[in-house]
KELUMLO-427661 format. One record per residue (C-alpha): x, z negated, y; residue in three letters. Coordinates in pm, whole numbers. Example, Ala and Ser with C-alpha at 12.3 -4.5 7.8 and 13.67 -1.06 7.14 Angstrom:
REM residues 2
xx,zz,yy,type
1230,-780,-450,ALA
1367,-714,-106,SER
REM end
This chain:
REM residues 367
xx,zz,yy,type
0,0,0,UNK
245,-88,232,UNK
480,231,158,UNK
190,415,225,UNK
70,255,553,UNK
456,322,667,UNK
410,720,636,UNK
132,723,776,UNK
292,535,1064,UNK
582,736,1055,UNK
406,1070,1046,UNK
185,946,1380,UNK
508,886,1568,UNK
686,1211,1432,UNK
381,1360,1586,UNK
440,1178,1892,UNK
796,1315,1948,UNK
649,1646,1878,UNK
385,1621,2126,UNK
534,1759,2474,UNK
524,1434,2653,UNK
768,1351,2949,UNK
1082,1084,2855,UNK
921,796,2976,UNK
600,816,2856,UNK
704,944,2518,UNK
889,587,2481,UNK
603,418,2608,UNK
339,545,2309,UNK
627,536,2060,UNK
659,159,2124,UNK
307,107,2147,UNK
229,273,1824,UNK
589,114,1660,UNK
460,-233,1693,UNK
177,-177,1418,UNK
522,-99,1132,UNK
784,-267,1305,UNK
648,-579,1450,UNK
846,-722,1719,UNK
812,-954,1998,UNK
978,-820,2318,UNK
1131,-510,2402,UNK
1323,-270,2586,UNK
1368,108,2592,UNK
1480,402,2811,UNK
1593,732,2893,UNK
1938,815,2995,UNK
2159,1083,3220,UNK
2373,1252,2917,UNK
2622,1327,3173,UNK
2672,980,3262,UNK
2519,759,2989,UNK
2348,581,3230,UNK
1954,435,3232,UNK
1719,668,3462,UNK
1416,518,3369,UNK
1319,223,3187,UNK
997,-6,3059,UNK
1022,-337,2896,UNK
800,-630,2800,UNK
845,-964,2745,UNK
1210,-970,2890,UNK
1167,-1222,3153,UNK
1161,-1138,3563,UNK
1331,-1059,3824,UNK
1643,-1301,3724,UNK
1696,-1126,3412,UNK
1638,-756,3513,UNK
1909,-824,3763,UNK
2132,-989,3467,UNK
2081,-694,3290,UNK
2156,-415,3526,UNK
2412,-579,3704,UNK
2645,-739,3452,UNK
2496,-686,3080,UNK
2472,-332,3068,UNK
2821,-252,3235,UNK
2983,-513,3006,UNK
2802,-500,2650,UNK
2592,-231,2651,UNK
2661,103,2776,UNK
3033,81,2545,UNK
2835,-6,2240,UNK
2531,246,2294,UNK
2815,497,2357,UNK
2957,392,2018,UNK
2665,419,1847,UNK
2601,792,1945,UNK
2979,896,1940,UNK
2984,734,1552,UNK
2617,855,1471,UNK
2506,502,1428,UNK
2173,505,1447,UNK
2083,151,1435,UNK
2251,-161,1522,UNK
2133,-511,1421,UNK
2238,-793,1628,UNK
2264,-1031,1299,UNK
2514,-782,1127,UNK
2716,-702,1436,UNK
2778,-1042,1434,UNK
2820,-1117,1085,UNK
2503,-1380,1145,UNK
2624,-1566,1426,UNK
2432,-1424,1711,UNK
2599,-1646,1972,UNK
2928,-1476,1925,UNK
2733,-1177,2127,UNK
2759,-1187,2510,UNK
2379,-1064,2538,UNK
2217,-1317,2317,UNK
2377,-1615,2512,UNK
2321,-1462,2870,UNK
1948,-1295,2800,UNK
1857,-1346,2437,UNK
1890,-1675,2392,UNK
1792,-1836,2673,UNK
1471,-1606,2673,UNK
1363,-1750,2297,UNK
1471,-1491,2146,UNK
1658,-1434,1843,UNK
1670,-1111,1654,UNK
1745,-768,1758,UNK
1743,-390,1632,UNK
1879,-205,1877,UNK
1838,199,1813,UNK
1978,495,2015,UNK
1854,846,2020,UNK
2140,1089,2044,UNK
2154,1457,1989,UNK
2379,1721,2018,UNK
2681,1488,2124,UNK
2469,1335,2395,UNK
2274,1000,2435,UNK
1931,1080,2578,UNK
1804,722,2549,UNK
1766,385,2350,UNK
1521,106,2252,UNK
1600,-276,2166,UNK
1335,-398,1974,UNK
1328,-794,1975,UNK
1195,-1085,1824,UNK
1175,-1458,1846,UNK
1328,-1737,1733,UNK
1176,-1889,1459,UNK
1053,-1589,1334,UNK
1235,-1377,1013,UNK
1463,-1089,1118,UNK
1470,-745,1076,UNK
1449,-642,688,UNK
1671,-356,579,UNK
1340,-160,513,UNK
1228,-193,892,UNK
1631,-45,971,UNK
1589,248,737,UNK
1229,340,904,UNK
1380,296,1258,UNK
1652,473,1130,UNK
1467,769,995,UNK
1283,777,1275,UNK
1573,811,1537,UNK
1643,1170,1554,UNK
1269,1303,1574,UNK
1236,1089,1932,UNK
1629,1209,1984,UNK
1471,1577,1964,UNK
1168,1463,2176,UNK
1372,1308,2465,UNK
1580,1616,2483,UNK
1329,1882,2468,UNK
1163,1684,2737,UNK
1459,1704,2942,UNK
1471,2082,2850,UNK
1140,2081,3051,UNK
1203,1948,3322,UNK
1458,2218,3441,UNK
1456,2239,3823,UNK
1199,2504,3933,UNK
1284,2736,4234,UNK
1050,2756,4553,UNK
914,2379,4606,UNK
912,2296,4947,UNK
1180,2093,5076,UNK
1419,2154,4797,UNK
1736,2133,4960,UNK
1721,1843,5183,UNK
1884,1536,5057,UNK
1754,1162,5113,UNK
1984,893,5223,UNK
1955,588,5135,UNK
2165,256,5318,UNK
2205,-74,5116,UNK
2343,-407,5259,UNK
2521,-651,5006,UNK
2252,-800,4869,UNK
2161,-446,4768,UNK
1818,-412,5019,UNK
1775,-73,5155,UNK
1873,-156,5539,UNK
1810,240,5622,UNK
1679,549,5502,UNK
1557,893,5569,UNK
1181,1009,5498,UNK
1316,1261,5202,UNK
1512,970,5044,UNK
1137,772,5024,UNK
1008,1109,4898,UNK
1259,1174,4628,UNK
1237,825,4509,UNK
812,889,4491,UNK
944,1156,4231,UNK
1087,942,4001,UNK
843,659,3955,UNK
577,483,4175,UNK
726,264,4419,UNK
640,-134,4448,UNK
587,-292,4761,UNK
898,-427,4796,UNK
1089,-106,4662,UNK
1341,-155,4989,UNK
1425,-489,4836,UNK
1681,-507,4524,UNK
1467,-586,4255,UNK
1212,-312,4327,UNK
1437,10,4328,UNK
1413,192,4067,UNK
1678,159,3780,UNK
1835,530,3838,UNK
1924,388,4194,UNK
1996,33,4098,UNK
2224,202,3810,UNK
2454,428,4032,UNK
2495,155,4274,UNK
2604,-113,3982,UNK
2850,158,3873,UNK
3000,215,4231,UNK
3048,-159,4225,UNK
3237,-194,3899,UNK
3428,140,3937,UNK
3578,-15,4312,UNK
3650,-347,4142,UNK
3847,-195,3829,UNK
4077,0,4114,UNK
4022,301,3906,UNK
4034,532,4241,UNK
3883,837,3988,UNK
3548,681,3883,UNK
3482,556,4268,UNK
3190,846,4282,UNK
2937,774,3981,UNK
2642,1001,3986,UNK
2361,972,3760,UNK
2093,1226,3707,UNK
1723,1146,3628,UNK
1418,1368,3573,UNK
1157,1347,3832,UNK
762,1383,3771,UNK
703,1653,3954,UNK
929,1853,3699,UNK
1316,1873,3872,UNK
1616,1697,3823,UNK
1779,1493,4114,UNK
2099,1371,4094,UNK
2210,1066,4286,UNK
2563,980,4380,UNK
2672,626,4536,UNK
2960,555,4804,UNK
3115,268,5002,UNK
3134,313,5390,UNK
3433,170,5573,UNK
3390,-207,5782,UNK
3362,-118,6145,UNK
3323,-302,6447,UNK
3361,-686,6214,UNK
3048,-549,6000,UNK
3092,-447,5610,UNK
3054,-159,5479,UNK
2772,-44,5334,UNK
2646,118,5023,UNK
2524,488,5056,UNK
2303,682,4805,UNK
2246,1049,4836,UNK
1931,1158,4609,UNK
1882,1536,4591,UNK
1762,1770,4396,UNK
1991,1879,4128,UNK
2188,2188,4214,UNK
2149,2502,3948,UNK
2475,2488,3759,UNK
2381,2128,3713,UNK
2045,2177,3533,UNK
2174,2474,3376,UNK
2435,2264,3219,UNK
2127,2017,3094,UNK
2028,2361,2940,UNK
2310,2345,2770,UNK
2319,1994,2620,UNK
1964,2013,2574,UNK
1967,2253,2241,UNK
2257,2069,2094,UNK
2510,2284,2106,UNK
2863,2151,1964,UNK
3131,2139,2264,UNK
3356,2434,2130,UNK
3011,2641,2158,UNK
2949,2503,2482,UNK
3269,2643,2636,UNK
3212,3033,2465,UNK
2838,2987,2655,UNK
3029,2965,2948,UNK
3252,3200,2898,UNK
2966,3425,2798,UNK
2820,3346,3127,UNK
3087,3464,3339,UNK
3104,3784,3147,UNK
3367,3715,2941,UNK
3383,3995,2645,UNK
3467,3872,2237,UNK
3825,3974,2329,UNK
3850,3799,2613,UNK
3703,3472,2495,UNK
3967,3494,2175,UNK
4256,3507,2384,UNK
4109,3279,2648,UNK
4047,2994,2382,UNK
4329,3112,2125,UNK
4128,3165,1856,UNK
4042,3488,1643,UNK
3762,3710,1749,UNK
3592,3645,1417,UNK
3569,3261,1542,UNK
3398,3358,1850,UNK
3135,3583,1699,UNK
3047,3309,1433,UNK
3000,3047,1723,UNK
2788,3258,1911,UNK
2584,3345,1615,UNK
2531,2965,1582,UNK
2467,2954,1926,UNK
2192,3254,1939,UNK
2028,3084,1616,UNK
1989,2707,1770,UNK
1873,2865,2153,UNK
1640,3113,1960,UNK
1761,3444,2090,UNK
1934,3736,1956,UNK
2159,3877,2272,UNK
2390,3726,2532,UNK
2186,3870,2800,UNK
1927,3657,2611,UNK
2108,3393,2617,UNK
2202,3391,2945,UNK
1859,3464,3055,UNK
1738,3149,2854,UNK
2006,2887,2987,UNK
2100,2971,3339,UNK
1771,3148,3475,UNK
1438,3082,3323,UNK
1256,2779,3473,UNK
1541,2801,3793,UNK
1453,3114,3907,UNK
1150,3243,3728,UNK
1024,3473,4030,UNK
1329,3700,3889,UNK
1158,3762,3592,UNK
825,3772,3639,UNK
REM end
């Protein structure tokens, strides 16, 4: 009965990932409809910039307030869990529980003792949805202390059911390629922060632009209600200027917006003037072409050697000229782009450039 009852579960959520929904709200039904074969008590989940690996939009319940969001974002996540969630997708680790990462002593792990445990709860199964090389998102499903952790049997379902929301999160990101023509698609919003992070200043496009990515709270210009893209690129401005790492002082994350384009937002430090300190600066604008087109790209999957002959194929590159550009026989490059025709699901390179660079960018080209 229950084997049965577990299908049936699983083929509803396969169904799910199958069903055309945007990131977000894909998560949101999948945990909804996950609680009924995976019970759990609290969770987290979102979607994630491949480029960066960072969160660009999130939901969570039962994970405390304001004190622990800004726990999270602002120390946890830099310092636990964007390495391992990077792990996990680099290794094709599908699922991580907390009690074996530990070997059964939870309190060895920075997260239970700073959020976990002080929250009540115990157990964790955290899963991450990565395709094609890339990590498109990741869920932590949680329960409470007291109660018995998660079985083997629950890993393998969560497990199994790991690349089919993988393959939803990216064709959802396929999607939501920037379309030409919207009105006010090249002007960028600007956004000021003070050190406590509250928006001191900002232009009417940046409060536009952030209306794209979720609905705003009353107190968006405050820390706490920005949305996590934002809060995200700011965090990582912060910890790239403490490590003195000069090359990772200009983080950029990008995050799909509802109204079906990408923006990209980048983070800098101003300079102290006049006694006052600097301040933080976000630009938020739409994503440029070559940007989304590379999304394209990382959106079917393809492996990074046929990445770099789609380029080259995009620049006009002939067979011969991609075999000595990339040293490798001309045999080589007609096998990788036969690969690459197969998973893009066209039979040309004028195809295939047509697919990736131009269709859903410029569309009035093509009628």
């Amino acid at each position: 009965m229950r084997a049965l009852a577990e299908e049936r579960a699983f083929s509803e959520l396969k169904r799910l990932c199958c069903s055309g929904l945007d990131g977000p709200e894909l998560l949101g039904r999948v945990v909804e409809r996950l609680q009924l074969a995976v019970p759990f008590d609290a969770y987290c989940a979102s979607t994630a910039d491949p480029a960066s690996g960072l969160v660009t939009r999130s939901l969570a319940g039962e994970m405390g307030g304001a004190e622990e969001a800004a726990l999270f974002f602002e120390r946890l996540y830099f310092e636990h869990d964007l390495e391992q969630l990077h792990a996990m997708a680099r290794e094709r680790t599908a699922v991580a529980l907390l009690s074996e990462s530990t070997d059964g002593r939870p309190e060895r792990s920075q997260r239970y003792r700073e959020l976990l445990g002080p929250l009540g709860l115990a157990h964790e199964a955290r899963t991450v949805f990565a395709a094609g090389g890339y990590l498109w998102g990741s869920m932590d499903l949680i329960r409470a202390r007291g109660t018995p952790d998660f079985s083997p049997r629950e890993a393998a379902f969560l497990r199994r059911l790991a690349p089919h929301l993988a393959a939803g999160l990216r064709t959802a990101a396929l999607r939501a390629r920037s379309p030409a023509g919207r009105k006010g698609a090249g002007i960028p919003g600007v956004l000021a922060l003070d050190g406590r992070g509250s928006v001191v200043r900002h232009t009417p496009a940046a409060e536009f632009l952030l209306r794209e990515l979720e609905d705003l709270r009353p107190d968006w210009r405050g820390w706490e209600g920005l949305p996590p893209a934002v809060r995200m690129v700011v965090c990582a401005l912060r910890r790239a200027l403490a490590s003195g790492d000069d090359d990772a002082a200009g983080p950029y994350v990008r995050a799909s917006g509802r109204r079906g384009r990408w923006l990209t937002l980048y983070a800098s430090l101003t300079e102290p003037e006049d006694g006052r300190p600097g301040e933080t600066v976000v630009v938020i604008e739409p994503s440029k072409p070559e940007e989304v087109a590379w999304m394209s790209v990382a959106a079917y999957g393809l492996t990074p050697r046929e990445e770099e002959i789609t380029r080259l194929v995009a620049r006009g590159l002939s067979t011969r000229q991609i075999s000595r550009t990339l040293f490798i026989s001309e045999h080589t490059v007609q096998n990788h782009l036969r690969n690459v025709f197969e998973k893009v699901g066209v039979h040309s390179r004028r195809e295939l450039v047509k697919r990736l660079f131009f269709e859903g960018l410029y569309p009035s080209l093509f009628g």
